[in-house]
C-alpha positions in Angstrom: 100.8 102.0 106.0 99.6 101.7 102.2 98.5 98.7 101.0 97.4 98.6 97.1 96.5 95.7 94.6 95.9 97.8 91.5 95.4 96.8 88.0 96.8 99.9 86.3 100.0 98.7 85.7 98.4 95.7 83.2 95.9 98.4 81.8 99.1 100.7 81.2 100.5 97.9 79.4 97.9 97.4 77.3 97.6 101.4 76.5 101.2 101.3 76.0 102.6 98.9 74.5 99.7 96.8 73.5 100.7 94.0 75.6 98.3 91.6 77.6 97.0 93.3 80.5 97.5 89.8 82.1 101.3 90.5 81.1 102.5 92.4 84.6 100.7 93.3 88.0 102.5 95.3 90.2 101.8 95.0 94.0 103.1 97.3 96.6 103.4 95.1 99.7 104.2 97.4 102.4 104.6 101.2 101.3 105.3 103.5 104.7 106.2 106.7 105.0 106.6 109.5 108.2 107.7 113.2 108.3 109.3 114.5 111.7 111.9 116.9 112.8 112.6 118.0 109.0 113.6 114.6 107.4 111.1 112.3 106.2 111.9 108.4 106.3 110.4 105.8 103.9 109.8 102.1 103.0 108.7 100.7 99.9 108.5 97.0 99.4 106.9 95.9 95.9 106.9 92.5 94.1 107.7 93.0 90.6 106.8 90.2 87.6 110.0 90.1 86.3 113.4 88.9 85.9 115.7 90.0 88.7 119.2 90.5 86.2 116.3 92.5 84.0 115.7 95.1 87.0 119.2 95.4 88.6 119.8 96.4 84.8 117.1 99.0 84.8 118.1 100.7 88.5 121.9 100.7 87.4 120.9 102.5 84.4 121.4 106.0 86.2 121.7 108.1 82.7 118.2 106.2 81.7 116.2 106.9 85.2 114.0 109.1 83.7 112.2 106.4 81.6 110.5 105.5 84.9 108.9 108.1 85.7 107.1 111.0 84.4 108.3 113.4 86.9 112.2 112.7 86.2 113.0 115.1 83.8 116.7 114.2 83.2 119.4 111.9 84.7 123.0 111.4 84.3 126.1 109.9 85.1 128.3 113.0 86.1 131.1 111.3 88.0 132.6 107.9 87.9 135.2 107.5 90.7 137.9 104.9 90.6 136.0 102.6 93.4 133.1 101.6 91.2 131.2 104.4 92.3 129.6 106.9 90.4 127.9 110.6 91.0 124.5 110.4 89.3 122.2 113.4 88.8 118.4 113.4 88.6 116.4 116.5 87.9 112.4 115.9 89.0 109.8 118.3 88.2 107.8 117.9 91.1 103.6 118.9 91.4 101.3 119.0 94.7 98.0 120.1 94.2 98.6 123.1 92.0 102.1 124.5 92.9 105.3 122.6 91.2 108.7 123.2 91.4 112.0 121.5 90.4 114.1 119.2 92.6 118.4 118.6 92.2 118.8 115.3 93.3 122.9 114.4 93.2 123.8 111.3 94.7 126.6 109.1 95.7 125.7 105.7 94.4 127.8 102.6 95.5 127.0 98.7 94.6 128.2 97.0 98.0 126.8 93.6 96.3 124.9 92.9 92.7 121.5 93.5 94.7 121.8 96.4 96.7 122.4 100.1 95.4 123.1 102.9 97.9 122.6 106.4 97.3 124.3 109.2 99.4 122.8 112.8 98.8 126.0 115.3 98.0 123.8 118.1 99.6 125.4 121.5 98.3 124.6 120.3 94.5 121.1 118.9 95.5 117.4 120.3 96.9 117.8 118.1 100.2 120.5 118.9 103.5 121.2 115.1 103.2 120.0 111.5 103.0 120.3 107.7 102.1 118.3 105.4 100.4 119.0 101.3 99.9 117.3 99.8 96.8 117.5 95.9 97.8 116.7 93.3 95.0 115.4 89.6 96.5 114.6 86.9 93.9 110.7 85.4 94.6 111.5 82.9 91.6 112.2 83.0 88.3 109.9 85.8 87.0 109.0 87.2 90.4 111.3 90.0 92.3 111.0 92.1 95.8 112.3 95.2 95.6 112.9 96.9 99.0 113.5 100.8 99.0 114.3 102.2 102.2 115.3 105.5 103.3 115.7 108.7 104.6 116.0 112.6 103.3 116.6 116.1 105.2 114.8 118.5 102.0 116.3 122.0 101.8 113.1 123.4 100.9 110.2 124.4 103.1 107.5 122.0 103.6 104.1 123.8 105.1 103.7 122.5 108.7 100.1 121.3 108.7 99.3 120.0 105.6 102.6 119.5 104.3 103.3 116.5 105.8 100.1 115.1 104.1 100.8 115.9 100.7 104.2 115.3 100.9 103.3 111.7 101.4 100.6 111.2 98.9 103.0 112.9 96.5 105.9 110.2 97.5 103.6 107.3 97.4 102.6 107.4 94.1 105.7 108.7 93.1 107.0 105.9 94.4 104.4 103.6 92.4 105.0 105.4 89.6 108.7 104.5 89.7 108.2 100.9 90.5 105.7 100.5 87.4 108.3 102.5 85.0 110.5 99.3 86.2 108.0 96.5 85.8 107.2 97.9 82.1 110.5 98.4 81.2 111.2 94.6 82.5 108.9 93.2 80.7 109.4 95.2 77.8 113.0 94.5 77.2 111.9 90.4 77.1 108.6 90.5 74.4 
């Protein structure tokens, strides 16, 4: 389990967009992650400073994804299906130590409420056999929201068996930080 109080996403802030480094703190609450039989499954629970209709904005824009995070090179709305649904692609350049490659993500994504997104893996257009992942918004109060990722992914390309494991999880865990920040900043962005 990962446990982190950092200050970088107020530093960031202030880099960035010159805002108070006071303005945001981001706090990953519970960040776990295990790789076994080929799949690797994942939590993610961080407490954002900001409004919750601000962030369910920001995770349903699926052509704007790759504003959160360095690594997502492109994302787009390919399909929208006559159920609400849509087919969303998300192209991620992806580095561990010194090797990088690119990864296809296509996804299913349905809305089964206004706080919860789930994303199905269409495996023969993506980098991964299959998976699922819930985003889950939960209002703390006014300015404060938990966001709750869970999930779990069969990749189609070969992960080294010792150390593989390893990386893979330091690469996802700050990926996954990464991502959350790109969603606290843009939050608090679009109300200054």
């Amino acid at each position: 389990m990962v446990a982190e109080r950092p200050l970088a996403a107020g530093l960031a802030a202030l880099l960035i967009g010159g805002a108070s480094p006071v303005a945001w703190a981001l706090e990953i609450e519970r960040g776990d992650f295990s790789y076994h039989d080929g799949r690797y499954d994942y939590t993610v629970i961080a407490d954002l400073t900001a409004d919750i209709d601000t962030v369910r904005g920001i995770i349903n824009d699926y052509a704007g994804l790759a504003r959160l995070n360095d690594s997502f090179i492109d994302s787009a709305i390919e399909i929208e299906f006559a159920d609400g649904s849509v087919q969303r692609r998300l192209l991620i350049k992806q580095c561990v130590l010194f090797f990088c490659f690119d990864l296809r993500l296509v996804e299913r994504v349905t809305r089964p409420d206004a706080d919860t997104t789930v994303t199905r893996i269409v495996p023969d257009l993506s980098s991964f056999k299959d998976g699922i992942t819930t985003w889950t918004l939960n209002p703390v109060d006014g300015n404060h929201v938990r966001l709750t990722i869970t999930g779990s992914q069969a990749p189609d390309f070969w992960i080294p068996p010792l150390l593989g494991p390893l990386l893979l999880k330091s690469t996802f865990m700050r990926e996954a930080r990464e991502t959350c920040e790109g969603i606290e900043r843009l939050a608090n962005s679009a109300i200054q």
